[in-house]
C-alpha positions as semicolon CSV with decimal commas, in nm:
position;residue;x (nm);y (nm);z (nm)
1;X;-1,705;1,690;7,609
2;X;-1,635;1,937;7,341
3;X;-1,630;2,213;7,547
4;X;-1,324;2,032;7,761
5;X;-1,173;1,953;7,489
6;X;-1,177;2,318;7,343
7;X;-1,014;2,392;7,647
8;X;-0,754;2,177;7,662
9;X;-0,689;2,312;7,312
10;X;-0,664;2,669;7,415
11;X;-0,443;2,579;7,715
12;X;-0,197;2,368;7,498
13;X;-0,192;2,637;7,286
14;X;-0,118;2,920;7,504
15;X;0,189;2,692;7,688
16;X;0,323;2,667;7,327
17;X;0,322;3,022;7,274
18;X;0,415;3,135;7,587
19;X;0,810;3,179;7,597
20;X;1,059;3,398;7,714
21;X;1,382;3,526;7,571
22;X;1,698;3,442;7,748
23;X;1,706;3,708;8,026
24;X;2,062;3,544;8,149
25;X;2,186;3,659;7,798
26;X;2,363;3,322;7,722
27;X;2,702;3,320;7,494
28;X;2,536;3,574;7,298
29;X;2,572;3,833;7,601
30;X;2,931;3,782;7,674
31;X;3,017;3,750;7,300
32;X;2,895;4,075;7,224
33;X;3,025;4,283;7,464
34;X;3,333;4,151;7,391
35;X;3,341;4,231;7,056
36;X;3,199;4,551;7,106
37;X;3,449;4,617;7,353
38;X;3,745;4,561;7,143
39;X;3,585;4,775;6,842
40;X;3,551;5,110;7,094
41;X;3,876;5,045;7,297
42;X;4,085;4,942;6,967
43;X;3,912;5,256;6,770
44;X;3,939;5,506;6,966
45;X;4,318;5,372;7,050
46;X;4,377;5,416;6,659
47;X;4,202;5,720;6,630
48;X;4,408;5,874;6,911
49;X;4,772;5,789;6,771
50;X;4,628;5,908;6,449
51;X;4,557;6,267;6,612
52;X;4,950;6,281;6,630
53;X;5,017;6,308;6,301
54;X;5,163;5,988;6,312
55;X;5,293;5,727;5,996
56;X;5,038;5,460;5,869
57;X;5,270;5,219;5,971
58;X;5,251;5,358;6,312
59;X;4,907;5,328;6,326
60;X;4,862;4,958;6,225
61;X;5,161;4,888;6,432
62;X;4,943;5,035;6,732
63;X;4,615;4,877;6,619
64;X;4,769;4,515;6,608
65;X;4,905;4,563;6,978
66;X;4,616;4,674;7,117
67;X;4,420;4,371;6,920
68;X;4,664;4,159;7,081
69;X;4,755;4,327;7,437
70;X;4,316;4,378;7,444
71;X;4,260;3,968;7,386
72;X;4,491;3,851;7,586
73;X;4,389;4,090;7,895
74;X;4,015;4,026;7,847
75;X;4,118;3,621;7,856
76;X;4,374;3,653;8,141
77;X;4,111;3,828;8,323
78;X;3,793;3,627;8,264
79;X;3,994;3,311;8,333
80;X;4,080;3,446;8,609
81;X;3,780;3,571;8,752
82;X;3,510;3,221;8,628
83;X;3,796;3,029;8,798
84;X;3,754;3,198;9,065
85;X;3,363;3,219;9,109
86;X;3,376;2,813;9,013
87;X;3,669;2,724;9,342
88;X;3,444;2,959;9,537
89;X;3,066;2,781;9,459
90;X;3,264;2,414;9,479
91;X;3,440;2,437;9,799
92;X;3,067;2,588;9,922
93;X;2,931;2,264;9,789
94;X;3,141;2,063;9,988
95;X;3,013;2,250;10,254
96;X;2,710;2,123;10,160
97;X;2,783;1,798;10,122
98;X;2,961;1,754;10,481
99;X;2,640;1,872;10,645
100;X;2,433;1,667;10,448
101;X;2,605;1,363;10,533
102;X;2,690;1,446;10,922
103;X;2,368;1,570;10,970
104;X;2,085;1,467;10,711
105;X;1,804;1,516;10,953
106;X;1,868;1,866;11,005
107;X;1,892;1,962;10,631
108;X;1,582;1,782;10,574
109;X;1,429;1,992;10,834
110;X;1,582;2,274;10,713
111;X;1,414;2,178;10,360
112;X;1,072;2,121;10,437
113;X;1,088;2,458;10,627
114;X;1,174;2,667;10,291
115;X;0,901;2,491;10,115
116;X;0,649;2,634;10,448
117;X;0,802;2,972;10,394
118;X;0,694;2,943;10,080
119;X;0,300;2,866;10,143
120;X;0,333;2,459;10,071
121;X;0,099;2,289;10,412
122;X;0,321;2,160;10,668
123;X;0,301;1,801;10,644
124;X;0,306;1,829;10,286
125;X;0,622;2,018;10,279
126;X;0,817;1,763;10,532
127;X;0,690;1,461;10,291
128;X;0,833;1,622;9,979
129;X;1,132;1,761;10,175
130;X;1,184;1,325;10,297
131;X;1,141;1,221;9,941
132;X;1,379;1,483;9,781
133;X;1,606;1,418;10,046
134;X;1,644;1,045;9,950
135;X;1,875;1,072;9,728
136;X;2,190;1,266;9,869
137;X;2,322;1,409;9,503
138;X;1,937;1,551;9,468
139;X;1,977;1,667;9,825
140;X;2,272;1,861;9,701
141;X;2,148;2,000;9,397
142;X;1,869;2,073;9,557
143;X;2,017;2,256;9,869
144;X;2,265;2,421;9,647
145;X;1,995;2,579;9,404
146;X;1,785;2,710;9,693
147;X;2,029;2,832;9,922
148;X;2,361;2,958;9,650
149;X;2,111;3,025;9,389
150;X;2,378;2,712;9,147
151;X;2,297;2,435;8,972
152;X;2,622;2,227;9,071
153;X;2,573;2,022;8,720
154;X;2,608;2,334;8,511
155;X;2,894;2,532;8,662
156;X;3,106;2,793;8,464
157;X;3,414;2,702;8,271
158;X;3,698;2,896;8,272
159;X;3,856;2,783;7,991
160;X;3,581;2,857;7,753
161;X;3,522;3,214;7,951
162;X;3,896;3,288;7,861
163;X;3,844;3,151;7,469
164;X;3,565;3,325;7,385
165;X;3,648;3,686;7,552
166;X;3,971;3,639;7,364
167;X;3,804;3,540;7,059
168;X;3,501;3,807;7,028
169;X;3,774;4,076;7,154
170;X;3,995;4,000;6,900
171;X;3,731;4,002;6,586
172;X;3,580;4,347;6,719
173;X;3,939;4,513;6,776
174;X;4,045;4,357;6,402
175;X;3,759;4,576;6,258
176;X;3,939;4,968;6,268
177;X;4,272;4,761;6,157
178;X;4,133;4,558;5,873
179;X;4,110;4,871;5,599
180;X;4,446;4,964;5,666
181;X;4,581;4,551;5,629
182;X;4,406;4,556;5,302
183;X;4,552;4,891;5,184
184;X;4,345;5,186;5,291
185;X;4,604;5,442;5,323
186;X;4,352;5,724;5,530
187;X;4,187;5,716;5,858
188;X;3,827;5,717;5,749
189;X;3,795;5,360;5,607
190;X;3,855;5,212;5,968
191;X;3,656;5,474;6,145
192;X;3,371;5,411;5,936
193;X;3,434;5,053;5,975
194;X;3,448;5,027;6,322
195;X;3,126;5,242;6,349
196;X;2,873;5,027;6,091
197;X;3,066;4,772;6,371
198;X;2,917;4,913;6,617
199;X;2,623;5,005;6,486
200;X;2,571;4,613;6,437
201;X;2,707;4,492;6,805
202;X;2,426;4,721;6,899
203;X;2,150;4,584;6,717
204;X;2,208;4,232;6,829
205;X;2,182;4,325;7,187
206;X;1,851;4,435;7,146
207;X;1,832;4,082;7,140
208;X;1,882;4,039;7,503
209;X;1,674;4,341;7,611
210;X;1,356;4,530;7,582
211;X;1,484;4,786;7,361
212;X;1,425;4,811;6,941
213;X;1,773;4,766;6,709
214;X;1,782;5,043;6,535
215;X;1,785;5,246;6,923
216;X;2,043;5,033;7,084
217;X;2,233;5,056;6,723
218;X;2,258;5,418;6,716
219;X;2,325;5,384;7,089
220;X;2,611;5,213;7,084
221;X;2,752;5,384;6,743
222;X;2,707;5,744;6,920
223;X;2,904;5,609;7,222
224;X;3,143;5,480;6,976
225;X;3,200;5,768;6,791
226;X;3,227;6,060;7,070
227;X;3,524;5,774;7,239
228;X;3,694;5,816;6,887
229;X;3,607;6,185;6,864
230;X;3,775;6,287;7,211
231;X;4,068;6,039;7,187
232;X;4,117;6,195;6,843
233;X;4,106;6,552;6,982
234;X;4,374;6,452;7,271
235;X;4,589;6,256;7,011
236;X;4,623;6,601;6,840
237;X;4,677;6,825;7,142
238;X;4,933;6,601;7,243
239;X;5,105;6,559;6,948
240;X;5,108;6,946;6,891
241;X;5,265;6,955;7,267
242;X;5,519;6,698;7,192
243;X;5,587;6,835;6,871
């Protein structure tokens, strides 16, 4: 009795400890590569007009319309594209639901034969295909996960695609601009900025994958920096050309 009851223990205490991080990335995903996307397009947009030899007014000016032309992009787009992908998996669904209601027999059949591909005995298989097929919005569901790879109960909004690209694009892309709206008067304070920024978008996605912070920090600030460096370098050889 003790010994069962050890390992019951153990096994309760291995399914507690036994998790996984969120390989689908969640809002955290999206959220941060927005973000991180407006600091490195907005930056090295700043740092290029800069190259010029442009006014500080100038610059701001350009760092405010990018913020702005960035967000509203990245929304336009995302809405764009989740409304898409959600018209796309719904009008399959009602695919799904005219076979399952013209021919119910068939999908059942079709059911119990994924769960034999899958090693489940025969007669097992058809019995759990009838009983799941019973109820025709588990039908769906079901159906739908196995064959689409959805979960019709948990499809993608658009709407909250579009606000929070816009949103996360926006606060990274405010970054390089916000030492300038509170009186910085050189080009370093955004630069360096935008690059602890980075530095910071890049340690939270190590969240989301196998890799340590402080790697997938420097990562991201080193790609950050060499897009400012060259659109720097440009932003002075044309301005030199114009000039």
């Amino acid at each position: 009795m003790a010994i069962i009851e050890t390992e019951a223990a153990l096994h309760e205490a291995h399914r507690d400890n036994h998790t996984h991080r969120d390989v689908n990335g969640g809002w955290l995903r999206p959220a941060v590569f927005g973000a991180m996307d407006g600091l490195v397009s907005n930056l090295a947009l700043m740092t290029g007009v800069a190259g010029g030899a442009v006014s500080q007014q100038t610059i701001v000016l350009t760092g405010l319309a990018g913020l702005a032309a960035g967000a509203f992009s990245m929304a336009a787009g995302e809405y764009t594209s989740v409304a898409s992908q959600r018209e796309l998996v719904e009008a399959e669904l009602d695919v799904e639901r005219r076979e399952l209601r013209k021919h119910p027999q068939d999908e059942e059949a079709e059911l119990a034969r994924l769960y034999e591909s899958r090693g489940v005995e025969p007669g097992l298989a058809r019995e759990v295909a009838r009983q799941l097929s019973s109820d025709p919005e588990q039908a769906l569901e079901i159906h739908a996960r196995e064959e689409l790879g959805v979960d019709p109960r948990d499809l993608p909004s658009p709407l909250v695609a579009a606000v929070s690209s816009f949103g996360s694009f926006a606060l990274g892309a405010l970054l390089p601009v916000l030492p300038y709206l509170l009186g910085a008067t050189a080009l370093w304070p955004a630069v360096l900025l935008a690059l602890l920024g980075l530095f910071g978008c890049g340690a939270v996605v190590a969240r989301v994958t196998a890799r340590t912070w402080w790697y997938s920090g420097l990562r991201q600030l080193a790609l950050g920096g060499a897009a400012a460096g060259v659109t720097y370098a440009l932003g002075s050889l044309f301005g030199t050309a114009v000039g």
